[in-house]
C-alpha positions as CSV (number, residue, x, y, z in Angstrom):
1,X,-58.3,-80.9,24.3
2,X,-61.7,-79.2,25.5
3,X,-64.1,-82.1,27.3
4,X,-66.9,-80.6,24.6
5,X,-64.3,-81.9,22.0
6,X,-63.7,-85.2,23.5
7,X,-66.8,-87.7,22.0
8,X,-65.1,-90.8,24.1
9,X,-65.0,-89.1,27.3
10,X,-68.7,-87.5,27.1
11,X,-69.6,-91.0,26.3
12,X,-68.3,-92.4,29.3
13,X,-69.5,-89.7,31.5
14,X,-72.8,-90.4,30.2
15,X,-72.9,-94.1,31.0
16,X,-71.7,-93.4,34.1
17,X,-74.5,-90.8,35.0
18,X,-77.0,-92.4,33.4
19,X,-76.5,-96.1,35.6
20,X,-75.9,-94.2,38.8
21,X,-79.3,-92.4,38.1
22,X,-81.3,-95.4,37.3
23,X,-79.9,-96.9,40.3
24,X,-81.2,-94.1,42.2
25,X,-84.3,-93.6,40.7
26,X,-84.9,-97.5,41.1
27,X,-84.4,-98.0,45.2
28,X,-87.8,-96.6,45.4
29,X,-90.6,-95.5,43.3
30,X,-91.1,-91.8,43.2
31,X,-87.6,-91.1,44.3
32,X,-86.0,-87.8,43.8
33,X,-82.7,-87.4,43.1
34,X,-80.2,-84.0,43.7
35,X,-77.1,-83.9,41.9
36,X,-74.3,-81.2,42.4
37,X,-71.6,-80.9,39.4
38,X,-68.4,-79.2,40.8
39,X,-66.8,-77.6,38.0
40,X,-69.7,-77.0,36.0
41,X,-68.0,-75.3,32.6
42,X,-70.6,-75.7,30.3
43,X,-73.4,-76.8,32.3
44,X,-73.0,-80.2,29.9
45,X,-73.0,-82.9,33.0
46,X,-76.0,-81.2,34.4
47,X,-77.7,-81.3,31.7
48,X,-76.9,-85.1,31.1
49,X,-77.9,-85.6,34.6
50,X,-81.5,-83.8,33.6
51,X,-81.4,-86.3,30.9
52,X,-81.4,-89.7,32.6
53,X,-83.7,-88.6,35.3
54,X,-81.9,-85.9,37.9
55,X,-84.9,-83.8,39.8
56,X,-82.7,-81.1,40.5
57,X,-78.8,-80.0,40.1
58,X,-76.7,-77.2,41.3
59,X,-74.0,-76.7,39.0
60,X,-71.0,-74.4,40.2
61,X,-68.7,-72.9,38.5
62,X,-65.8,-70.8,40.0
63,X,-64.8,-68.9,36.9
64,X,-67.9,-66.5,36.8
65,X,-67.6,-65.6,33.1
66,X,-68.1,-69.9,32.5
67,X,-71.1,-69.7,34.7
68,X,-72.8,-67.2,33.2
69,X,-72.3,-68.6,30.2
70,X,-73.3,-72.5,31.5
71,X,-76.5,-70.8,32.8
72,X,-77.5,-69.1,29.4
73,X,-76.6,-72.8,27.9
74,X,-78.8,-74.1,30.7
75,X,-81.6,-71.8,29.5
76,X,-81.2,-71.8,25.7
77,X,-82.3,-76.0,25.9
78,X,-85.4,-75.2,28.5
79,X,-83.7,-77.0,31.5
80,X,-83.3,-73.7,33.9
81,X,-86.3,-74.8,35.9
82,X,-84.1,-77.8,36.9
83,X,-81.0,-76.7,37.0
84,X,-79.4,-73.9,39.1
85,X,-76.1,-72.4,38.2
86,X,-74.1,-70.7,41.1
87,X,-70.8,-68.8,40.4
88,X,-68.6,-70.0,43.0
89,X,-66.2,-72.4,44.0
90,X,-67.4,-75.7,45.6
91,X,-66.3,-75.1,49.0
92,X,-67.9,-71.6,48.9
93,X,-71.4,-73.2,48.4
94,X,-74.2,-71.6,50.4
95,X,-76.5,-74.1,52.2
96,X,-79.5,-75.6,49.6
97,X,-82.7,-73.8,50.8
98,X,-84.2,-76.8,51.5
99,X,-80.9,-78.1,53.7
100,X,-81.3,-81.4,51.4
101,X,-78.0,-82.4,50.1
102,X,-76.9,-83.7,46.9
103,X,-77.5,-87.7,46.4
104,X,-75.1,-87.8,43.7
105,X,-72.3,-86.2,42.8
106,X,-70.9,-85.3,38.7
107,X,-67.3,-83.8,38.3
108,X,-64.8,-83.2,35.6
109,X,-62.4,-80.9,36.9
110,X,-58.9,-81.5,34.8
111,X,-58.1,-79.9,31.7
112,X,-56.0,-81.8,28.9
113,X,-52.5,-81.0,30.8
114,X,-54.1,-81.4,34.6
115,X,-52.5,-78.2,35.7
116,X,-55.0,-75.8,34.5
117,X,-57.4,-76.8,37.3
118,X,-54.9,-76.0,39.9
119,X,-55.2,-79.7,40.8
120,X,-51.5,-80.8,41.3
121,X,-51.1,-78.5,44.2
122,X,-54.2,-79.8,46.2
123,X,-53.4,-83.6,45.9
């Protein structure tokens, strides 16, 4: 089954980005925290990361049709100024303008069957 479709799994993604973000924000007072989500689909972990606290997030998404659509999900709940879809694979990631990197990282890259993601070959 579809992540979107999966209410237990979004919940613990959630907890999990929204504790590693308070921890973040909380080792120093006006702390800014990147986040990159590797596999964006949907742009949903992004936004979650928006949610608890994440300054900015670069989302990417291989399949370019998926990112197109993330980033019009991105936009349609006001969060574009924050977060930046890129079509491409993670390893094909052009260098932040800035040369920061990302402080924390957000990934869900298995479908239901794990072999959708081409995962079995590269582990």
């Amino acid at each position: 089954a579809s992540m979107l479709l999966d209410s237990k799994r979004c919940d613990v993604y959630e907890a999990a980005i929204a504790l590693a973000l308070k921890e973040m924000k909380g080792r120093a007072e006006g702390a800014r925290v990147k986040v990159l989500d590797i596999g964006a689909g949907t742009g949903l972990l992004a936004m979650l990361a928006v949610r608890y606290g994440a300054d900015e997030v670069d989302a990417c998404e291989m399949f370019a049709p998926l990112a197109d659509l993330a980033a019009k999900v991105v936009a349609a709940n006001g969060l574009d100024p924050v977060v930046r879809v890129l079509a491409a694979k993670s390893t094909d990631l052009p260098e932040r303008p800035d040369g920061a990197r990302a402080d924390l990282l957000v990934t869900e890259i298995f479908d239901s069957v794990l072999l959708g993601e081409g995962a079995v070959p590269a582990i």
